[in-house]
Each structure stands twice: as C-alpha cells, then as structure tokens.
C-alpha positions, 0 to 999 in steps of 0.5 A: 647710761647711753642716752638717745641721739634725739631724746631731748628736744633742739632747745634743749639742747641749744641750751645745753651747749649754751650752757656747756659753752658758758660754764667753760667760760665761767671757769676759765673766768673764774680761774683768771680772777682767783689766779689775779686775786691770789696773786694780788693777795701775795703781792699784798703781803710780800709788801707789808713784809718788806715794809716790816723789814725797812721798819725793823731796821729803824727801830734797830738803829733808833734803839742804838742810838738811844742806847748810846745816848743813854750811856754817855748822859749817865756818864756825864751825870756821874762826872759833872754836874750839868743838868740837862737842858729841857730841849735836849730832855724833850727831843729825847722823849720825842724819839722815844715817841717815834719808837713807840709809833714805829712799834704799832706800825709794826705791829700792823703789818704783822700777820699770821706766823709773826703774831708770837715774835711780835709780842714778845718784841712789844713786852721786852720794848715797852719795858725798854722804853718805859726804863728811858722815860724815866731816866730823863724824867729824873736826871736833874734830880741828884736824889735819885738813883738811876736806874742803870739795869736797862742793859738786859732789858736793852738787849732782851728787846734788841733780840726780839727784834731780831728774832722778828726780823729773822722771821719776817724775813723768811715769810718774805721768801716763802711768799716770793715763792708762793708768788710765783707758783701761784702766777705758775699755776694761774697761767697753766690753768688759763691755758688749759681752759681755753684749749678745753673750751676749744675742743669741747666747744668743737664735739658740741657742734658735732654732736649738735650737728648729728643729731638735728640732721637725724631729725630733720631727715626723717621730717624731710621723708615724711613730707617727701612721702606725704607729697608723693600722696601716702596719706598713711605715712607717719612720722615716728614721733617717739624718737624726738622731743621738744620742737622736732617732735612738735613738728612731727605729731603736727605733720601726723595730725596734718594727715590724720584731719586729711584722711577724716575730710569726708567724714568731717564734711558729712558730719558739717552737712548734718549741722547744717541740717539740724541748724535748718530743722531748728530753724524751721522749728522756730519759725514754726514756733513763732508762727503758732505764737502769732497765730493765737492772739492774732485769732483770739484777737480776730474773733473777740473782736467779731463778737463784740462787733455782733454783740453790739449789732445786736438789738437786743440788750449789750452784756456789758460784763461779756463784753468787758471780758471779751474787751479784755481778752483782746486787750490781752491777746494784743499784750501777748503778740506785742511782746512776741513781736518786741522779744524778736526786735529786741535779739536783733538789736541786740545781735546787731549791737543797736541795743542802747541803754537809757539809765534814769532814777526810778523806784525799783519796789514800786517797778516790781509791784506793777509789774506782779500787778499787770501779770496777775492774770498769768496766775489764774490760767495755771491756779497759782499763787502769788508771794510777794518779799519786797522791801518798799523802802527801797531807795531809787535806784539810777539804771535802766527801768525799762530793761529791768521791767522787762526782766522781771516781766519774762521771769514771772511769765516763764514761772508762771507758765511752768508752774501749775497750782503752785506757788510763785515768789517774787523776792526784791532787796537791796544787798551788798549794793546790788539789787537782787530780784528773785523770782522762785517756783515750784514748777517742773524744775529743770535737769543740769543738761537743761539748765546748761542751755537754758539761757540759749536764744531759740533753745527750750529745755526740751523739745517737746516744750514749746508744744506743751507750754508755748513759747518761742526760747527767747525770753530768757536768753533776752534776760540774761543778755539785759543783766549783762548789758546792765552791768549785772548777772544771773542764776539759775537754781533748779531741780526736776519736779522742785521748781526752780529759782532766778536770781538777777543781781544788778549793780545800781546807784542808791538815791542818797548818791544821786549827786555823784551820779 
C-alpha cells in the first residue's frame, strides 16, 4: 500500500518517529540484556562445571584412600589380632561422611545431560560406602565375617565416577564454546543496531522533514494569497490531518466568516431591533399593567369620595365593595411594582436570603386564602392537598410566599371554569408545592421559554390575559437562590402543572441548624 505524503497528522508522526526511534532503541537494549544474560548464564554453568570437576577429583582421591585403607586393616585383622582403636574407627566413618557430603554436592551442581551419569554414580557409591561402614562397625568382632566382596562395588562406583567426570568434562567444553559464540553473537548484534538505528533514525528526519514542508508550503500560499485579498482562496484541507489540517480548515473557516461580515452585521442589526421592539412591547405591557389599578384605583376612590359627599343615605355594602376594589387594584400594582424591583435586584445580585423557622402548610393556606378572589374572576375552583402536620420548615417565607402567590395567580389567570389544585407535602426532604390547572396548557416551543423574564408563551398573550412575563422567571430564579428547583408538566388545552421542590430543614433539626 503507498501511503499519502501528508495523510497523518504532524503528532502523528512526531509519535511515529518517537516510537520507531524507541523501539530501535529497545532492541538494541533488549539485545545488550539477553547477550549479558546469556552470557551471565554460560559463565554460571561453566562454574559449576569445573567446580564438579575439582569435586570429582576428590572424591577419586578420597575413594582411593579409603580403599587402601580398607585392604591394609583386613589384612592386619587376618594376621593379628589388634583391635581397632575407637579414634581410629571414628576418623574413618568421618571420612566417609565427607564422601557422602561430597556426593550431594555433586549432585547439585549437576544439570542437564549429567542427570543419568549421576545416579547411577550415587547407587553404585551409596552401595559402596554402605559396605565401609560396616567393616568398621564390625571389625572388633572376631565372630564375624567380613565382607571382602567390596572390590566390585569399588570399582563399579569408581567407573561411574569417571564416566561423570568424562562427561562433565565435555559439557564443560561445549559451554566454553557456547560462551563464546554467544559473546560473538551479542557484540554483532549490538553493533548492527546501533548502526540500523543511525541509518533509519536518519530517513526518518528526511521523510519527517518533507512531508511538514509540504504542508506548511501550502499554509504559507493560503496566507500569502489571503494578504494579497483573495477572500476566495481555500486551502485544500483534504490532503493533511491532525494539527496541519486543523490550521487549514481554520484558515478556510477564517475567511468564510470574513466573506459573511455584512450579512452577520444585518443579521446582528435585526437583533438589535427585534430586542428594541420586545423591549418597546414590554414597556408597553407594563404601562398597561400600571394603567389599570391605577384608574380603577382613581376612580373607586372618586366615587367613595361622592358617595360620601352625598347627603343622602351611604350604601355601605357599595361602599365596602368599591373599598375593596381599591384595596385590591392597590395589591395588583404593588406586586407589578415589587416584581420589577425584584428582577433588578436579582439581575444586580442585591437579592439576600433571609431563612427563618415558619410553618409552611400554614404559609400556603393564607396565601389560597388572600388570593381567593382571583378565582371567582374566571369561575374556578379551588382543591386544596396540604398536609397541615407539616413540621416548621427553616428557609425563606417571604420568597417561597412569593412562589407560591405567582403560581396560583398564573393558574388562575390561564385557567377559566375550571379547576385549581394546590398540593403541599413533605417528601424525600424537600418540600414539594404543586400548583395544577386545567388551563389552556402550553406547546413544548413554550414551555422551553416560559421561565424567560419579559417572555409570554405567546405574543398575543399579554393582550388576552394581562401580565408583564415576569412572574415566573422570578419563580424559577427564587427556587434556585433557595437552593431548590422547578418543573413544568403541560399539554395544550390540558392544563398544566408546577411543581417547586425545595430543600429545608425539618423543626425536629432545629438544634443543628
């Protein structure tokens, strides 16, 4: 397969000839080892053979000795009748001992190709020595029978030892030998892998070399091209990877969002003016929002002031009704005017939590309480779900009041003869504070910007049902600054439902707190 000058990316192939650098490296290294080891190995061996040979020659002597030994005290047994001196028994088993101690050492030297030579060496001695120990054990006992048959043994045992010494003899050579080719073959190998690693390490850079210049020529072209003002030029992206060609789709991309300024600068005046017309709708909005409490409260309040010039005799239910109207009309631009206050001081961080011990069951009543009003405008229905064993809860009461008062008049301002359902519970320690109707529901498009300060569902909402957008972004931003979160479930023409859950301490911690 031919490969691409520039098909891999500069890493790339800096690792590359890293790696080919490394692993040259490692085999000449790994060679270096194996040829000390190898070697280390043979030297080992060749040790322990001539050790073996020096321990051969030993036990030869010390079988000898002991043979001559044996022959001159039977023959003294069999001309006098000198007992044998305990001493004299006594150094004669120690050598013995000596012998044995000599063969098991022997024995561990031994290794492969001189397993079978040493045991039948150790049968024929063990036989051998056996035989010795009890001629002295039996000497001074004129009753008995020496045995005198050892000579065969003696001679099988000193055979055996020389068929071992032949033969470790010869694996002695063959390791000599096997030293030296392997220190041979080490050094030739060293030797050629350093020069391979020279050469290749050498066409590496080469190719290294080529290939980055190619690439960068055509970088250097693009931006020489691109300076001259050909706007249109493109870098053939397609023939580098990695960084190289990272550089040249950023270059491309570079003058691709030049080309597009104008149009990006139209499309940022259109912003600029669809944020003036929202804003222009907003303040619209709100002027509207103030307007109507501010004459409802205007006029009730001229009408009590007639009604109460009048002569004639006061309608005190009237008059408890339009008080009330104006009590309320008041409420309604108080809260406008707090929701305003409140986005800014949330906006500019000013925002503070003030956390206290308060019942919360009792929170959400009065507030379903104070509101009642709100659902006799649209013909609702209230359902209330509210565990009033509820312990105190420590956070703020004043912002989850709030919550709570901008859910219920948000459902009941969407919702006509139907139904709203207020739901308060303690649950996996959270308070959990729903507020369900059965309103004109909502699409996914405007659920997704629902919680957006100044935005409506729709556009034509603020029309239909009043309102300046900001309610709920002002919800969502209290559950967050409590600590807690909100959901929204909801379906056109099916209602929908919020759902705050905030993290508070129970009444029984109230001494951890």
């Amino acid at each position: 397969m031919k490969w691409r000058r520039s098909s891999l990316s500069l890493r790339t192939r800096l690792y590359l000839f890293s790696g080919g650098i490394l692993t040259l490296f490692a085999v000449n290294v790994a060679t270096h080892v194996w040829g000390s080891f190898a070697r280390s190995e043979s030297l080992i061996a060749y040790r322990d053979a001539v050790n073996a040979a020096q321990l051969i020659t030993d036990l030869e002597q010390s079988l000898e000795d002991n043979r001559q030994q044996v022959l001159v005290l039977a023959t003294l047994r069999e001309t006098t009748e000198d007992p044998l001196g305990v001493d004299e028994r006594e150094v004669a088993l120690a050598e013995l001992n000596t012998i044995e101690q000599r063969l098991r050492r022997l024995g561990a030297l031994g290794g492969e190709g001189t397993e079978d030579y040493y045991r039948r060496l150790h049968d024929s001695a063990s036989k051998l020595l056996l035989d010795w120990r009890s001629f002295y054990s039996d000497y001074n006992n004129r009753s008995v029978v020496l045995n005198m048959e050892s000579a065969t043994t003696y001679n099988d045992a000193f055979q055996r030892l020389q068929e071992l010494d032949q033969r470790q003899a010869f694996l002695a050579v063959q390791r000599s030998n096997t030293i030296d080719r392997t220190i041979s073959i080490t050094d030739r190998i060293t030797v050629f892998g350093f020069v391979t690693t020279i050469a290749v390490t050498m066409l590496l850079v080469i190719a290294l070399i080529r290939s980055t210049n190619a690439s960068l020529l055509r970088l250097k072209t693009g931006v020489q091209r691109f300076g001259s003002g050909d706007l249109t030029h493109r870098i053939d992206a397609g023939r580098d990877a990695g960084e190289i060609g990272d550089l040249a789709r950023t270059f491309n991309d570079m003058s691709a969002k030049l080309q597009s300024a104008i149009e990006d600068v139209r499309d940022a005046k259109a912003n600029a003016d669809a944020a003036n017309a929202a804003k222009s709708m907003f303040l619209a909005n709100v002027s509207h929002e103030l307007r109507t409490p501010l004459n409802a409260i205007i006029g009730y309040s001229e009408m009590l002031q007639d009604e109460i010039g009048d002569p004639g005799e006061l309608d005190r239910d009237q008059f408890h009704h339009d008080l009330g109207t104006i009590i309320f009309s008041g409420r309604q631009l108080l809260s406008l005017i707090n929701d305003i206050l409140d986005l800014s001081k949330i906006e500019t961080g000013k925002m503070l939590v003030t956390a206290e011990w308060f019942q919360p069951a009792a929170l959400v009543f009065q507030v379903c309480d104070s509101l009642s009003p709100l659902l006799s405008q649209n013909s609702n229905q209230l359902e209330l779900d509210i565990d009033s064993n509820m312990p105190e809860l420590y956070s703020d009461p004043g912002k989850v009041q709030q919550i709570v008062t901008n859910l219920f008049s948000n459902a009941c301002k969407f919702t006509q003869n139907g139904t709203i359902k207020v739901s308060a519970h303690w649950r996996d320690d959270e308070l959990r504070i729903s507020v369900a109707d059965t309103g004109i529901g909502m699409t996914d498009e405007q659920q997704s910007r629902v919680f957006d300060a100044f935005i409506q569902a729709e556009s034509t909402t603020s029309t239909e049902y009043g309102g300046t957008g900001l309610g709920l972004a002002i919800v969502k931003q209290f559950c967050e600054m409590l600590g807690g979160h909100i959901t929204l479930d909801s379906a056109p023409g099916e209602g929908s439902t919020f759902t705050v859950a905030l993290p508070a301490v129970q009444g029984s911690d109230r001494a951890t707190v």
